[in-house]
C-alpha positions as CSV (number, residue, x, y, z in Angstrom):
1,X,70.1,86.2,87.2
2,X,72.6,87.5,84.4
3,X,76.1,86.3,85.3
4,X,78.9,89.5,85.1
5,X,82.1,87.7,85.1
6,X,84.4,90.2,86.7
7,X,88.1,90.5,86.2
8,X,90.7,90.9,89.1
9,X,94.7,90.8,90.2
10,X,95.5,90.4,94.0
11,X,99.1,89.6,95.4
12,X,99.7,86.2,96.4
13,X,99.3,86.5,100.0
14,X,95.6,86.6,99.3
15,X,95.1,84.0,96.8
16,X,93.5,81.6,99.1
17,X,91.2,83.1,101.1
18,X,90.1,85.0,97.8
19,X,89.4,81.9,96.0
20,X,87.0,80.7,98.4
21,X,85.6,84.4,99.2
22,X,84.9,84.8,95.1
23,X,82.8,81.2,95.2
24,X,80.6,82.3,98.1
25,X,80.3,85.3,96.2
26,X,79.2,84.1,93.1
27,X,76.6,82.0,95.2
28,X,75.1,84.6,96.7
29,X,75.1,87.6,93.9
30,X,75.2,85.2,90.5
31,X,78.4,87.2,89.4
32,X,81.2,85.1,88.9
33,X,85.0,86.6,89.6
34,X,88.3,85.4,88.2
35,X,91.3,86.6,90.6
36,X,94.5,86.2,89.2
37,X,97.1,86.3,91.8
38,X,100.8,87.1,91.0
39,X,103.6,89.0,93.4
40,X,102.3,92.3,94.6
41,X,104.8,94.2,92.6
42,X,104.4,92.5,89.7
43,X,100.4,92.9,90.4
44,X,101.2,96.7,90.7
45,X,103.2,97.4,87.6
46,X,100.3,95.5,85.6
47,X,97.9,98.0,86.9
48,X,99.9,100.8,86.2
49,X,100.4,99.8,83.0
50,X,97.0,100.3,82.2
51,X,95.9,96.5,82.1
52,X,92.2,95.8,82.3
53,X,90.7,94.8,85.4
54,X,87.3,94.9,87.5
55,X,88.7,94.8,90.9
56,X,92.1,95.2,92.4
57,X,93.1,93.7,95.5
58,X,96.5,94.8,97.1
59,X,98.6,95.8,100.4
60,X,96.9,98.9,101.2
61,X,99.7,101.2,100.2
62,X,99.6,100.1,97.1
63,X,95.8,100.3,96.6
64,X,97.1,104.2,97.9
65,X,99.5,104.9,94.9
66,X,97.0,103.5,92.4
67,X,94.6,105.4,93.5
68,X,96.9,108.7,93.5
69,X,97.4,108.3,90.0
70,X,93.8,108.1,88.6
71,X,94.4,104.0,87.9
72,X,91.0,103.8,90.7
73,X,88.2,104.9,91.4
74,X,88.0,107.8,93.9
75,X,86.3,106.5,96.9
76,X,86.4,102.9,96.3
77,X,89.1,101.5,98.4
78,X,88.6,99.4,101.1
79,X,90.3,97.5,103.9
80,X,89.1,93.9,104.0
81,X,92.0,91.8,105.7
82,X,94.9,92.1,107.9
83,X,98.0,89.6,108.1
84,X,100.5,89.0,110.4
85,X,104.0,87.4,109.6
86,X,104.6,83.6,110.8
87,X,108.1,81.8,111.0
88,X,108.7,78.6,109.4
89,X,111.6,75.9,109.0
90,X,111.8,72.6,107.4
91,X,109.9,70.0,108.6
92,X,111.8,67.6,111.0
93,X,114.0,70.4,111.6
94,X,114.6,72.1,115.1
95,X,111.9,74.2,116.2
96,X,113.5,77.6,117.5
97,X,112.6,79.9,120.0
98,X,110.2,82.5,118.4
99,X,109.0,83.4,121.9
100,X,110.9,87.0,122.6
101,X,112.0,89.5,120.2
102,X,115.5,88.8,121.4
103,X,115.2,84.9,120.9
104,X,113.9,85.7,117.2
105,X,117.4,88.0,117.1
106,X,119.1,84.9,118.1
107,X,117.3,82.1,115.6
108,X,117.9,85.0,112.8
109,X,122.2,85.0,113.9
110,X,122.0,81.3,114.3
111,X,120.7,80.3,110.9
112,X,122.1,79.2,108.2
113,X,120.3,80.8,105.5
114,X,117.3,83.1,106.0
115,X,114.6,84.3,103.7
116,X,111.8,87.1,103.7
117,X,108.9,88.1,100.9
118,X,109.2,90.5,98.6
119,X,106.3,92.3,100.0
120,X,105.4,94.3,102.4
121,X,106.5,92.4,105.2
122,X,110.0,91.3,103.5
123,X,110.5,95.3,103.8
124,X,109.6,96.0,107.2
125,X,112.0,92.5,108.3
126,X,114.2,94.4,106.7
127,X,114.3,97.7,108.8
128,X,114.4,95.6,111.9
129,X,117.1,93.7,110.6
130,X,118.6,96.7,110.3
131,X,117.3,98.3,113.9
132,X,119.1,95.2,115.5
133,X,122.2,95.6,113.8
134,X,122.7,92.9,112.3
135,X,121.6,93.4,108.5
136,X,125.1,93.2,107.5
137,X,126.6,90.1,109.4
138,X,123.5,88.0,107.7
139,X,123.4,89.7,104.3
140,X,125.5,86.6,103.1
141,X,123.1,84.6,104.4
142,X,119.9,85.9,102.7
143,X,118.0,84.2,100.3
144,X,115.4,86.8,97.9
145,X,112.7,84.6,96.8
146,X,111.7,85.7,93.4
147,X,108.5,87.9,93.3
148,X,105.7,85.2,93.4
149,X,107.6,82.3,94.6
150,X,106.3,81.7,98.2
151,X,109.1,81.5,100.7
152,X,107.4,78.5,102.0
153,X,109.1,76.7,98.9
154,X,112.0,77.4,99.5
155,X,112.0,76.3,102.9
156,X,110.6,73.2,102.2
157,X,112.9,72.3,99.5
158,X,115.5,73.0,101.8
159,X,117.1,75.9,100.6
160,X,116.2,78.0,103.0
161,X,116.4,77.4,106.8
162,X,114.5,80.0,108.4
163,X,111.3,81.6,106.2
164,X,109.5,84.7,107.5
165,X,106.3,85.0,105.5
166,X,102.3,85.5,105.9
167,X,101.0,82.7,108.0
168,X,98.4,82.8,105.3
169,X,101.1,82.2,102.7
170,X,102.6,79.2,104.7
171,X,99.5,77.4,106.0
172,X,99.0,75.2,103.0
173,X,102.8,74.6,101.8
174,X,103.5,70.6,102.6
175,X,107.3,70.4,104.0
176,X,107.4,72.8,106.4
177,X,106.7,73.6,109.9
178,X,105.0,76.4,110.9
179,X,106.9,77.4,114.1
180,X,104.2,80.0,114.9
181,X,103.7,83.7,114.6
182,X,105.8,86.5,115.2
183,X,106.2,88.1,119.1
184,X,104.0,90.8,119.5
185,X,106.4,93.1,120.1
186,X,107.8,93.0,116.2
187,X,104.5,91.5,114.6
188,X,104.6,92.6,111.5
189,X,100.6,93.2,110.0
190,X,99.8,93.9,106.7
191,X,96.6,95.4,105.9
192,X,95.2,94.2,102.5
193,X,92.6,96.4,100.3
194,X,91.1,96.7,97.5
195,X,89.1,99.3,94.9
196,X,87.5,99.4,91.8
197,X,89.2,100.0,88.5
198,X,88.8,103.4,87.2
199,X,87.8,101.2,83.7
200,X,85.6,98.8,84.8
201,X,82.6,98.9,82.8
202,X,81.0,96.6,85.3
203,X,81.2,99.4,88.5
204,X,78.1,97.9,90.5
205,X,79.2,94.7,90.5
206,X,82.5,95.4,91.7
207,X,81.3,97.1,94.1
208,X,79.6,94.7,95.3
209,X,82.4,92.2,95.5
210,X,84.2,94.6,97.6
211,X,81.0,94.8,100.0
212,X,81.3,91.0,100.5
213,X,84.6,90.8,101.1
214,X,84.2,93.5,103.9
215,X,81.5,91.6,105.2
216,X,80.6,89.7,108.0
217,X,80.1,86.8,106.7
218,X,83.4,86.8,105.2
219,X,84.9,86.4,108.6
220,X,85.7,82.4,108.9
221,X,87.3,82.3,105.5
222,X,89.6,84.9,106.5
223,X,90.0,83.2,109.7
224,X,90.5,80.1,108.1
225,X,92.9,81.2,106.1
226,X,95.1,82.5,109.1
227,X,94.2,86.3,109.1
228,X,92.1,88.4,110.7
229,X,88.4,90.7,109.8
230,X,89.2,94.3,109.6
């Protein structure tokens, strides 16, 4: 079987479950993918910018603009993965109460420095910050993690003491503890997508990559990885 070896950018949130998504992949359809994963916006701008990929793989809004702008091709997007938003704090550090929305309100107030992603998720934290009045009071206390620097690392180098990020982005980050996910009530989810390059010469087979990520036998991995099947 000829071996396409398809090109690809995804934000970092993704990076995981893609790298073992791409192997079974390339087992079942001979095609072999290389994902490059950076920071979402960073990922974006590349795009944009008219850099050549296969496959992009994004937060669907994103996947939206790029398609808006001709940088996609017209009816390839798909939604292949959601994510939900985790807390974490150093390890042998005191667990707090992530039970309640209010007892998040209070962990938030309480700590001494506090970090969200630059993604999708870092802007909707934001807007509740700012729904609970208390963006101001902590703004001191904020810690931006550099587009494609996982908050995880921060918090387990001790910078940061409370880290909101993917659970996805925080299961395998040594030094931390994962104090579990978000309340219901404020869960943040994140719905990841991808399309097809509007250059690809390779079309069919990125196509087809998108068809197995959307598949069902792509559901462990993704469960694996701490998200969740569309």
């Amino acid at each position: 079987m000829t071996t396409l070896a398809l090109r690809g950018i995804s934000s970092m949130a993704t990076r995981q479950v893609l790298a073992d998504l791409v192997a079974g992949f390339a087992q079942q359809s001979g095609h072999s993918a290389a994902i490059e994963s950076v920071g979402g916006v960073d990922a974006a701008k590349r795009v944009a910018a008219g850099e050549a990929f296969d496959v992009v793989i994004l937060a669907s809004d994103a996947i939206d603009k790029l398609l808006a702008v001709g940088h996609l091709l017209p009816g390839s997007k798909v939604d292949w993965v959601h994510s939900g938003v985790a807390v974490a704090v150093p390890a042998g550090a005191q667990r707090p109460d992530m039970s309640t929305e209010d007892a998040v309100r209070q962990a938030v107030l309480a700590a001494r420095s506090i970090s969200v992603s630059t993604g999708p998720s870092g802007v909707a934290l934001a807007k509740l910050f700012e729904r609970w009045g208390i963006a101001d009071q902590i703004a001191p206390r904020m810690v931006q993690a550099p587009p494609g620097v996982p908050v995880g690392s921060l918090v387990a180098k001790g910078e940061v003491a409370l880290g909101f990020q993917q659970l996805s982005e925080l299961l395998h980050v040594q030094g931390i503890t994962i104090v579990g996910p978000l309340p219901p009530a404020i869960q943040i989810t994140t719905t990841f997508s991808a399309g097809v390059s509007a250059h690809t010469q390779q079309a069919d087979a990125a196509r087809a990559l998108l068809a197995y990520l959307t598949s069902p036998q792509a559901a462990e991995a993704k469960r694996k990885q701490g998200m969740e099947p569309v």
